[in-house]
TORGUTI-32384 format. One record per residue (C-alpha): residue number from 1; residue in three letters; x, y, z. Coordinates in steps of 0.5 Angstrom, whole numbers, plus 2048, in hexadecimal, padded with zeros to 3 digits. Layout:
// residues N
TIVO   n res   u   v   w
TIVO NUM Ala   X   Y   Z
...
END
This chain:
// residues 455
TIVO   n res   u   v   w
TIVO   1 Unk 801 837 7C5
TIVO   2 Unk 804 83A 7CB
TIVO   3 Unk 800 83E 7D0
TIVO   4 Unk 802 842 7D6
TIVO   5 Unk 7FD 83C 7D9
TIVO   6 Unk 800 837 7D6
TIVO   7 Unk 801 834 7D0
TIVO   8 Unk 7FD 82F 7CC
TIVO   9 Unk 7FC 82C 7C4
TIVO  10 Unk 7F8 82C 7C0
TIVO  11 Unk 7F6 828 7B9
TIVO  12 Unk 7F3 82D 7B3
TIVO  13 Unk 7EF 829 7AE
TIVO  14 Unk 7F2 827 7A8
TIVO  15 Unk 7EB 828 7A4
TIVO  16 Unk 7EB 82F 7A6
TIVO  17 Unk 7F0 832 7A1
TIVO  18 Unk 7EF 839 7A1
TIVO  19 Unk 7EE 83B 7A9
TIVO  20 Unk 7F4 836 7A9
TIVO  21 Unk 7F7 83C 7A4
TIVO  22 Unk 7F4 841 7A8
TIVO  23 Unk 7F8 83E 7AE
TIVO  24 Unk 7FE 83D 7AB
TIVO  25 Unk 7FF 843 7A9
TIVO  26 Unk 7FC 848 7AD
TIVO  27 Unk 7FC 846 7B5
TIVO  28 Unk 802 840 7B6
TIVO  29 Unk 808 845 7B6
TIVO  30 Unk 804 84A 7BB
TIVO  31 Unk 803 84C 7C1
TIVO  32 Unk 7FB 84B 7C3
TIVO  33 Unk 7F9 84E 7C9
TIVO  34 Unk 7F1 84D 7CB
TIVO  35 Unk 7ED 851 7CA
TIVO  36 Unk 7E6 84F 7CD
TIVO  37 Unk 7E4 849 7D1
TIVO  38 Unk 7DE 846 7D3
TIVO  39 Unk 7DC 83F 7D6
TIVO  40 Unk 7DB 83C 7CF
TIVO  41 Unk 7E1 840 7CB
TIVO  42 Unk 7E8 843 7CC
TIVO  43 Unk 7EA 847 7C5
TIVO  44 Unk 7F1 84A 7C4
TIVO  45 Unk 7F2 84F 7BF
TIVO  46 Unk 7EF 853 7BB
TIVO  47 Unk 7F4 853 7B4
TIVO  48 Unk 7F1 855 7AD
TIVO  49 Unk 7F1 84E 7A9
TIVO  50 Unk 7EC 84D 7A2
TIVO  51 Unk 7E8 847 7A6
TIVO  52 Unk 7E1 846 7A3
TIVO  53 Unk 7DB 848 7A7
TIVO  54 Unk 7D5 848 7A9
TIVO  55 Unk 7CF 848 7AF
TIVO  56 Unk 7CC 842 7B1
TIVO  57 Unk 7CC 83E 7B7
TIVO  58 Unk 7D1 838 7B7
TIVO  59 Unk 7D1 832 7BD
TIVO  60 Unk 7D8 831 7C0
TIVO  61 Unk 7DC 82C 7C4
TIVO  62 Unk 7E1 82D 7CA
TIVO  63 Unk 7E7 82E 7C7
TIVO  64 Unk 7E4 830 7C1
TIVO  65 Unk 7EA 835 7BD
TIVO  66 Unk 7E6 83A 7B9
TIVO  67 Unk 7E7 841 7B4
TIVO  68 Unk 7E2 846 7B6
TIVO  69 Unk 7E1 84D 7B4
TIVO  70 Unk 7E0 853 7B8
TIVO  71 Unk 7DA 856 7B6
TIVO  72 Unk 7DA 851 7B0
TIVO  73 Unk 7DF 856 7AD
TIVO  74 Unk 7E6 851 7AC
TIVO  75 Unk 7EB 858 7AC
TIVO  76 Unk 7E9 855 7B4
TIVO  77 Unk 7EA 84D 7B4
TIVO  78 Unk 7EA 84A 7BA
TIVO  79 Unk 7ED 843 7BD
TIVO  80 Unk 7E8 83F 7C1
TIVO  81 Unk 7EA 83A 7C6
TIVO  82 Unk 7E3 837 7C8
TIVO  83 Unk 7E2 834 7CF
TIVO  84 Unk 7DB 832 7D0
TIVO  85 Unk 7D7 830 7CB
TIVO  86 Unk 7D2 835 7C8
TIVO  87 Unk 7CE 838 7C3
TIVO  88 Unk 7D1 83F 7C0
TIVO  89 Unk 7D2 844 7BA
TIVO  90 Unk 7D9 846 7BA
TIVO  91 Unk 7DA 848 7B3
TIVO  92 Unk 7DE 842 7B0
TIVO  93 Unk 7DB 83F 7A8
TIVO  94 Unk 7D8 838 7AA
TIVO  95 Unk 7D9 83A 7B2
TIVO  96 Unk 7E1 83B 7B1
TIVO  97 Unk 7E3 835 7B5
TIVO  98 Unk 7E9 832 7B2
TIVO  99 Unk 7ED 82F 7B8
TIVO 100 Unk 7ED 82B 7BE
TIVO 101 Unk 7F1 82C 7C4
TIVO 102 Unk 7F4 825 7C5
TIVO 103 Unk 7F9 826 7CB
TIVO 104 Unk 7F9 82B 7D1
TIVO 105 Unk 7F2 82B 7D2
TIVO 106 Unk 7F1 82C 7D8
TIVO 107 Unk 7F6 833 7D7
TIVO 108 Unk 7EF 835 7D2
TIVO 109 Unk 7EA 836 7D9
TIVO 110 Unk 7F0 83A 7DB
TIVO 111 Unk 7F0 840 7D6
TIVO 112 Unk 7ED 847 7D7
TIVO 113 Unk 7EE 84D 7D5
TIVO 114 Unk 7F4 850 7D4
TIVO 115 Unk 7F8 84A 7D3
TIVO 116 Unk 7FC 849 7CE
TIVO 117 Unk 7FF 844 7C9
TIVO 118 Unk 806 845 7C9
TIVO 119 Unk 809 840 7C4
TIVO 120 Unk 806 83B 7BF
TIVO 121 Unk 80A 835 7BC
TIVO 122 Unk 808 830 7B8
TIVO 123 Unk 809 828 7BA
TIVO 124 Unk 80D 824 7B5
TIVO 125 Unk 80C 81D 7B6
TIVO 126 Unk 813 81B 7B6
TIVO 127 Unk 810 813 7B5
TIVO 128 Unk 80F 815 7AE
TIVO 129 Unk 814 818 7AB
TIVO 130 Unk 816 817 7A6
TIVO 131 Unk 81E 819 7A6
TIVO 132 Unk 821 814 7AB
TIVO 133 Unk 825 810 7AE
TIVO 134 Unk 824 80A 7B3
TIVO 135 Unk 82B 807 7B4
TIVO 136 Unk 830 803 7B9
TIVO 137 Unk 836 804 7B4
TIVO 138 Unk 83A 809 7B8
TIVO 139 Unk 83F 80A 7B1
TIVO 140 Unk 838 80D 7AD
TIVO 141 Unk 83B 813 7AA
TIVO 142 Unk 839 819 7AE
TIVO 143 Unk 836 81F 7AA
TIVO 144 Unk 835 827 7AD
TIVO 145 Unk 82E 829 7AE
TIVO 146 Unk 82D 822 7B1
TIVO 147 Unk 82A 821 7B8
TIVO 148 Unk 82C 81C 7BB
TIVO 149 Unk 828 817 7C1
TIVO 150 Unk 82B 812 7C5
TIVO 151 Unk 828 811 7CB
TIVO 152 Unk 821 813 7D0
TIVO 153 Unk 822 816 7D6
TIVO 154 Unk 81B 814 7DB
TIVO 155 Unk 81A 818 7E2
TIVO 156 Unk 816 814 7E6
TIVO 157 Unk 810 816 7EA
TIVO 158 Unk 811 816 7F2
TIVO 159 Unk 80A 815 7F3
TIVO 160 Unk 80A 80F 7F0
TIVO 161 Unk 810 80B 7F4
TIVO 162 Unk 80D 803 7F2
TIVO 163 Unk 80C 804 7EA
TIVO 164 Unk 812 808 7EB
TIVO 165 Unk 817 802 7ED
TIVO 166 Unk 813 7FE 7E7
TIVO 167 Unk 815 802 7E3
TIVO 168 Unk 81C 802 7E5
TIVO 169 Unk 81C 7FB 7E6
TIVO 170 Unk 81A 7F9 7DF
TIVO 171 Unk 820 7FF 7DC
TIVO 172 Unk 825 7FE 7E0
TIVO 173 Unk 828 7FB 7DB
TIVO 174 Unk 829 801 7D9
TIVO 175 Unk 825 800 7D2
TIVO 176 Unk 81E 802 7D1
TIVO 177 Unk 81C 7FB 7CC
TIVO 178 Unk 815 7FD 7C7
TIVO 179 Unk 812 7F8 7C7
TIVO 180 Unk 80D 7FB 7C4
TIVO 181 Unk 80B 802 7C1
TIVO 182 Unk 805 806 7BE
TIVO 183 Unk 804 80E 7BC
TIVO 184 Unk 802 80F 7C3
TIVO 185 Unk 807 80A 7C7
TIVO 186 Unk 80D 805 7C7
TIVO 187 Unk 80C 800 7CD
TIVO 188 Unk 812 7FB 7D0
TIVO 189 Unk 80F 7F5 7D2
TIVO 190 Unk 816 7F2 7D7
TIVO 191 Unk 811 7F2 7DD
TIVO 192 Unk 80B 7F1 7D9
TIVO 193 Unk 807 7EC 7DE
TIVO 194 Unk 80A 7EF 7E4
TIVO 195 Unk 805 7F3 7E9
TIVO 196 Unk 805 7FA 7EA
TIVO 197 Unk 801 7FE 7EF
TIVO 198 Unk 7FD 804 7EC
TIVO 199 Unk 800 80A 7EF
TIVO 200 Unk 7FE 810 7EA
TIVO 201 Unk 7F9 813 7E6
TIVO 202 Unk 7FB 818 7E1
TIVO 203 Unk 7FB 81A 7DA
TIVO 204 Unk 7FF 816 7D6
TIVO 205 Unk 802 81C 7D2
TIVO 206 Unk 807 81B 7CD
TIVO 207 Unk 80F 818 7D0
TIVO 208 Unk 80A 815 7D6
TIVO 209 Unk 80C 80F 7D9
TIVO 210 Unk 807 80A 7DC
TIVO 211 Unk 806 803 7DF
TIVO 212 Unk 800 7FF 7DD
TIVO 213 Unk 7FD 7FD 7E3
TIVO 214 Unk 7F8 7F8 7E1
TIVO 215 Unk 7F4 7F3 7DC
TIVO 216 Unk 7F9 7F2 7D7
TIVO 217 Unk 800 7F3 7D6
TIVO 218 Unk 800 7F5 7DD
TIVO 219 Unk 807 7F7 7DF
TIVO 220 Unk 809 7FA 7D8
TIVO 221 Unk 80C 800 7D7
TIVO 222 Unk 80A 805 7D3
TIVO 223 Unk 80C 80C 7D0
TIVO 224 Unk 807 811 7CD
TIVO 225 Unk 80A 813 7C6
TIVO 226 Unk 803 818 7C6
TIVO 227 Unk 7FE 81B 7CA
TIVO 228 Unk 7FA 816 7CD
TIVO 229 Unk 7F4 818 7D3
TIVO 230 Unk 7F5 813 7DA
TIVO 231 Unk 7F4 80D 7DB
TIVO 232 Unk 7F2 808 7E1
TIVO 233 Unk 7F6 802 7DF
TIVO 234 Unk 7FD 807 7DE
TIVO 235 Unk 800 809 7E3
TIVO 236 Unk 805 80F 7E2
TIVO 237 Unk 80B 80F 7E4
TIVO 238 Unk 810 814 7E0
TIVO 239 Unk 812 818 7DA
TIVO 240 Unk 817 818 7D5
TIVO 241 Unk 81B 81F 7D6
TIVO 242 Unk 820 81C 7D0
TIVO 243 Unk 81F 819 7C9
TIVO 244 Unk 818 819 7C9
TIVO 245 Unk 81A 819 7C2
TIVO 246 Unk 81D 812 7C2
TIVO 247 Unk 816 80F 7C4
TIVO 248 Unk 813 812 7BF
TIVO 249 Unk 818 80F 7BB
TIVO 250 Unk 818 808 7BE
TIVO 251 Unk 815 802 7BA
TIVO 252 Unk 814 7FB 7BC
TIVO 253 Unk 81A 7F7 7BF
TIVO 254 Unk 81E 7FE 7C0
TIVO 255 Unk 822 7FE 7C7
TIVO 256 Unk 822 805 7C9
TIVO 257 Unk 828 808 7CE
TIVO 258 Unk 826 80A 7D4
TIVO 259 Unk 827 80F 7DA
TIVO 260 Unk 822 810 7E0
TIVO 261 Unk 822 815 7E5
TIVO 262 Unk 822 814 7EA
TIVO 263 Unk 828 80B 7E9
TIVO 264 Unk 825 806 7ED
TIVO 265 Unk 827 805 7F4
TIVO 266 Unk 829 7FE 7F4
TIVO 267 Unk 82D 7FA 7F9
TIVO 268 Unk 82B 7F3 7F8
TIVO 269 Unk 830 7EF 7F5
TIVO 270 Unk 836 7F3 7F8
TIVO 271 Unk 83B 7F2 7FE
TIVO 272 Unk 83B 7F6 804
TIVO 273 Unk 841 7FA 802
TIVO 274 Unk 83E 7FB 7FB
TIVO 275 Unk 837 7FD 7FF
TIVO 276 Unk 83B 802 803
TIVO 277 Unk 83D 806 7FE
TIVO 278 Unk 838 806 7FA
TIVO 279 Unk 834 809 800
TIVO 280 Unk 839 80E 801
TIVO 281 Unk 839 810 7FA
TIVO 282 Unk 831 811 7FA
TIVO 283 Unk 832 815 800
TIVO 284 Unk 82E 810 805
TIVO 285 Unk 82F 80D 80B
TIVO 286 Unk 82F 805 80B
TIVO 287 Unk 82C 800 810
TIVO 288 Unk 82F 7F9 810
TIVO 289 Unk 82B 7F3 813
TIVO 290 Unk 82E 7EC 812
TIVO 291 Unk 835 7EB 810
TIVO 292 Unk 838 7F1 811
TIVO 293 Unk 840 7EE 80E
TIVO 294 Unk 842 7F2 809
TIVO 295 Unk 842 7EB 804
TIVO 296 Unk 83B 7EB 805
TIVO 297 Unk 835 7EB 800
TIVO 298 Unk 830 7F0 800
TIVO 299 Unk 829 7EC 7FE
TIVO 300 Unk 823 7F0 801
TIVO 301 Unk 822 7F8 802
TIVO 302 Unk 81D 7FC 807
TIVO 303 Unk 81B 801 803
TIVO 304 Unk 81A 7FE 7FC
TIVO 305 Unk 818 804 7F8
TIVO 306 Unk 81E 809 7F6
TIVO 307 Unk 81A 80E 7F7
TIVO 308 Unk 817 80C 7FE
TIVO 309 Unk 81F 80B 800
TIVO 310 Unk 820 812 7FC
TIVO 311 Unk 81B 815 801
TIVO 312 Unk 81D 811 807
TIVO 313 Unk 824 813 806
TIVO 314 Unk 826 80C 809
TIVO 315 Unk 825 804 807
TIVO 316 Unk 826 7FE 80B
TIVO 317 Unk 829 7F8 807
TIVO 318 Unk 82A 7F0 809
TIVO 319 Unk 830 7EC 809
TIVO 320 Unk 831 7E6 807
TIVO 321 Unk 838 7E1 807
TIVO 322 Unk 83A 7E1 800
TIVO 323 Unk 839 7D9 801
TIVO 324 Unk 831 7DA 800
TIVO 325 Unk 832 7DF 7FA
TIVO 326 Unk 831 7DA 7F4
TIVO 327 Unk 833 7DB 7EC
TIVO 328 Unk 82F 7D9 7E7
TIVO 329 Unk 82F 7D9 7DE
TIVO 330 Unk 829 7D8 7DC
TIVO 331 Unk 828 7D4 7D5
TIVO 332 Unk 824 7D9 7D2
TIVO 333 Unk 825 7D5 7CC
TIVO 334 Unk 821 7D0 7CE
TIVO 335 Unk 81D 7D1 7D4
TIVO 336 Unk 81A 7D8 7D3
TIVO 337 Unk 814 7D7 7D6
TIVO 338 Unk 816 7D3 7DB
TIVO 339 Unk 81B 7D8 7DD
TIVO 340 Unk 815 7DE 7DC
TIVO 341 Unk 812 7DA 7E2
TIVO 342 Unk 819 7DA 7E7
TIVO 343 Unk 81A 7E1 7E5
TIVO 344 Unk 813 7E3 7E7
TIVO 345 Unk 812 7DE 7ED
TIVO 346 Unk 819 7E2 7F0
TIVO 347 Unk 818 7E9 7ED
TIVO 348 Unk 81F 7E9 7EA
TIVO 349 Unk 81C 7EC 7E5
TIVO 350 Unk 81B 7F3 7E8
TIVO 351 Unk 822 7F1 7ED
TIVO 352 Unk 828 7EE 7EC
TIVO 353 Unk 827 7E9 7F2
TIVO 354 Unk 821 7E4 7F4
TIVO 355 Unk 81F 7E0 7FA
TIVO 356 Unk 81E 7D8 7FA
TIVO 357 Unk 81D 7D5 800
TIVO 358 Unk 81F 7CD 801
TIVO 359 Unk 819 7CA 801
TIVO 360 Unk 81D 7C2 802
TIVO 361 Unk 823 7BE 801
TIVO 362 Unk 825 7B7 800
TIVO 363 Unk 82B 7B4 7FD
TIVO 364 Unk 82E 7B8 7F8
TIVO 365 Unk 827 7BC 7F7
TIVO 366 Unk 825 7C3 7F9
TIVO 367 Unk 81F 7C5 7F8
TIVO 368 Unk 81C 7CC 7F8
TIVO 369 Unk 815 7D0 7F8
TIVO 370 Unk 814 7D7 7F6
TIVO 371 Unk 812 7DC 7FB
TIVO 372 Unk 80E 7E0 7F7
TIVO 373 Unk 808 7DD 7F4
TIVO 374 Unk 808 7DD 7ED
TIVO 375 Unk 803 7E1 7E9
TIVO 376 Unk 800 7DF 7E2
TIVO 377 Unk 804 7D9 7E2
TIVO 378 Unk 7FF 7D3 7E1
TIVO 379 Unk 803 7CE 7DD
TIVO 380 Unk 80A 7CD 7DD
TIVO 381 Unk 80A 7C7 7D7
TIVO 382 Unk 811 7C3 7D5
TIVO 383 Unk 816 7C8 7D3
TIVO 384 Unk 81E 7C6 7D2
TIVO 385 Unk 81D 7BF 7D5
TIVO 386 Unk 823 7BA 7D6
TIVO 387 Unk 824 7B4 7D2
TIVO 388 Unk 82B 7B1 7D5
TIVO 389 Unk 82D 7B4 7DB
TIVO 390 Unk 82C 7BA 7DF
TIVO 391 Unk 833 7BE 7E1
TIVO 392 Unk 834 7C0 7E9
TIVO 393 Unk 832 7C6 7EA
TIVO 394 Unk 82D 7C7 7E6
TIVO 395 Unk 826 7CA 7E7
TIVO 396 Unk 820 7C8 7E4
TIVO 397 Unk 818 7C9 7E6
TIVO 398 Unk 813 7C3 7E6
TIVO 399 Unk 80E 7C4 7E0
TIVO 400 Unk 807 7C3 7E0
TIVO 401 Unk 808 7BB 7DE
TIVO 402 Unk 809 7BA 7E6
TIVO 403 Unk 804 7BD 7EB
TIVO 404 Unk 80A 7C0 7EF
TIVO 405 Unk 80C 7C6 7E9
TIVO 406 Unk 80E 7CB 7EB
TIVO 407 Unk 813 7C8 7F0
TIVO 408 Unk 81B 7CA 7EF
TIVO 409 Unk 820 7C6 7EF
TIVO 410 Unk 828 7C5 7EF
TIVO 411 Unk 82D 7BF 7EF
TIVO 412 Unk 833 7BF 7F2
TIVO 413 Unk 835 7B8 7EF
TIVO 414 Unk 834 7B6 7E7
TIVO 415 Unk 82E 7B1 7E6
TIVO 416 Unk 82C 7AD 7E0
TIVO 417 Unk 825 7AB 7E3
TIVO 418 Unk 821 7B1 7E6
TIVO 419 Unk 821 7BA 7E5
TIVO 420 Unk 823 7BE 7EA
TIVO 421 Unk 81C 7BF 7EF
TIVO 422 Unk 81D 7B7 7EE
TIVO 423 Unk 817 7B6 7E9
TIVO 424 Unk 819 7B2 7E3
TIVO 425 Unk 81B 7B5 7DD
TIVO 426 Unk 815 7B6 7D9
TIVO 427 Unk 813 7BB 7DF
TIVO 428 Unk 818 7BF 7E0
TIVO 429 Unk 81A 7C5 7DC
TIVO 430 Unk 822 7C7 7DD
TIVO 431 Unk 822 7CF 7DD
TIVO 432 Unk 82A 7D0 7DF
TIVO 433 Unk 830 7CE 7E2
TIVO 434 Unk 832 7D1 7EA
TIVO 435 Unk 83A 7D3 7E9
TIVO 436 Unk 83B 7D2 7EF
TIVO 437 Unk 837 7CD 7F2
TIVO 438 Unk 83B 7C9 7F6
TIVO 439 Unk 838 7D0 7FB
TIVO 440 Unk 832 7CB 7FD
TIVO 441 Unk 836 7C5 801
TIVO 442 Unk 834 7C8 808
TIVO 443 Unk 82D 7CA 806
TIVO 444 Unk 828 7C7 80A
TIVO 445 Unk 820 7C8 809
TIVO 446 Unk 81D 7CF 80B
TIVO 447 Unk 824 7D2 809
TIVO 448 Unk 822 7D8 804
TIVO 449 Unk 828 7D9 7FE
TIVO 450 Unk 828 7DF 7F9
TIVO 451 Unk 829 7DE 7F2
TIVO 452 Unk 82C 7E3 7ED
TIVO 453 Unk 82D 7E3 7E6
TIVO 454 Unk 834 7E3 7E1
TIVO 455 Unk 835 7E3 7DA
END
């Protein structure tokens, strides 16, 4: 129902038939306006309907929908929003309550007299609809009068700059994976674990997007397929402005294109003549600490937050030699959980770029410690361990079979006796392969690297 107050919904009583018809017929294509208002009730009318009448006193609810009649005459019918609970006799057969406001209800206390009901429509649940077609076979033969959904555009919410970017980090892909869906949601879990401070409270109406913030699935992204209140553990950070549709449609394994406003401003993983013209491009001023020459890479950025950058109109950058910026593969294949860890440990879940400092060397093995300490990862058990011999340039993750897991290692030389954080086989978990290995000759303890990934 949209008012001059806002608009909100309502849910009618499938068990309430004949004011159901009453509704259908005499007041969803009018334009009601109130005619009185008291602290309990806001009534609209009054139209001449055939309702069933009578003049006992009923108890309602807040955001009760009731049939009353004027004078207990239904040639003057009235339609009631309740706003308190109470005690009253509107006129209405059995009390007359035939509906619930279930959305907008905060636009209820609002109404008055004199204020109107402009139009009302009714709500499909596109998620049952029986004439549909889901489908990634662009030959499927198109019909006329066919709608078609492709994408969802998200704006994202600039009082929420942390959640905002987590969001960003977890699409920047540009696919929304659903890794989940029901009625009232679908939920991608690529950042699932990673933490996400709580930013905003507010209700998590239909095309919401928010962040949950705390217990578990801390770090999930969810977007609200129906009306739901707020939540202390959903921290809201957008909405869906295009191909609400879509969502409503998704099911589980789905990955739906995505297009946020405002893109993600992000410079790690570019050189400097890169950054320069991104900067441009994004109409910001840019600072360049660190190497400055023009095939230096871009590892860190001062704001972190698109929308702190945004605001700010400016970012600074660090450069680094391009010597320092390593290529990884990933086996995903064989090591996923070990690979989950690294990725967490270095936030190259979220960014293209992670930090790995040079905790020590020797012989033809450097090994490594993550910077940020990694949450959630109580065990690493033994996962892709090699049999014969460990290939240079590939990393592998002490497992807990050793009281040192978690190290990280690569060799620079082939070796048939030892990993390459130097543990023996049976404790190392090979995760990958640096491409460009022979990058680490030079380095020496203390040294901070950076890690990227490829395909």
């Amino acid at each position: 129902l949209f008012t001059n107050k806002g608009e909100f919904k309502i849910e009618v009583d499938s068990e309430k038939s004949e004011l159901i018809n009453i509704w259908l017929t005499h007041f969803t294509d009018s334009n009601l306006q109130a005619h009185w208002a008291t602290p309990d009730v806001t009534a609209f009318g009054p139209i001449s309907t055939d309702i069933k009448t009578d003049r006992d006193t009923y108890e309602y609810q807040r955001y009760d929908v009731i049939f009353g009649a004027g004078g207990y005459d239904a040639k003057n019918t009235y339609l009631l929003f309740a706003k308190d609970r109470h005690n009253a006799s509107y006129g209405g057969y059995n009390g007359g309550i035939f509906g619930r406001v279930i959305s907008g209800k905060n636009n209820i206390a609002k109404l008055d007299q004199g204020d109107s009901i402009d139009r009302i429509e009714p709500v499909i649940k596109w998620e049952t609809l029986t004439d549909k077609v889901i489908t990634t076979d662009l030959d499927l033969l198109l019909e006329d009068g066919m709608k078609i959904f492709s994408y969802i555009s998200v704006d994202l919410r600039e009082d929420s700059p942390q959640g905002a970017e987590h969001f960003l980090g977890a699409v920047r892909k540009g696919l929304f994976n659903a890794s989940d869906s029901s009625s009232s949601y679908i939920v991608d879990d690529v950042l699932k674990g990673e933490i996400c401070p709580f930013e905003s409270l507010d209700s998590r109406s239909e095309g919401t997007v928010a962040i949950r913030t705390k217990g578990i699935g801390t770090g999930r992204a969810f977007i609200s397929k129906e009306d739901r209140t707020s939540s202390a553990v959903h921290s809201i950070i957008g909405n869906v402005t295009k191909g609400l549709e879509l969502v409503k449609l998704a099911e589980n394994t789905h990955k739906l294109e995505i297009r946020v406003n405002p893109q993600q401003v992000m410079f790690l993983g570019l050189n400097i003549d890169e950054a320069k013209a991104k900067a441009q491009e994004r109409g910001l001023a840019i600072e360049i600490d660190g190497d400055s020459s023009d095939q230096a890479m871009i590892v860190e950025q001062d704001p972190k937050t698109t929308m702190e950058i945004l605001k700010n109109k400016k970012v600074s950058v660090l450069g680094i030699p391009p010597d320092l910026l390593l290529h990884i593969k990933f086996y995903y294949d064989k090591a996923p959980i070990t690979i989950e860890y690294l990725r967490h440990a270095l936030k190259l879940k979220e960014r293209p770029v992670g930090p790995l400092s040079v905790f020590f060397t020797y012989e033809n093995t450097i090994l490594f410690k993550t910077i940020k300490r990694a949450e959630g990862y109580k065990e690493l058990m033994p996962e892709n361990t090699p049999s014969d011999k460990v290939i240079a340039g590939e990393m592998g993750v002490t497992n807990q079979a050793s009281r040192q897991y978690g190290i990280i290692g690569i060799k620079n030389e082939d070796d048939e006796r030892y990993g390459p954080t130097g543990e023996k086989f049976h404790s190392t978990n090979i995760i990958g392969r640096v491409i460009d290995a022979e990058k680490l000759k030079s380095v020496t303890q203390g040294d901070i690297i950076y890690i990227t990934e490829v395909d």
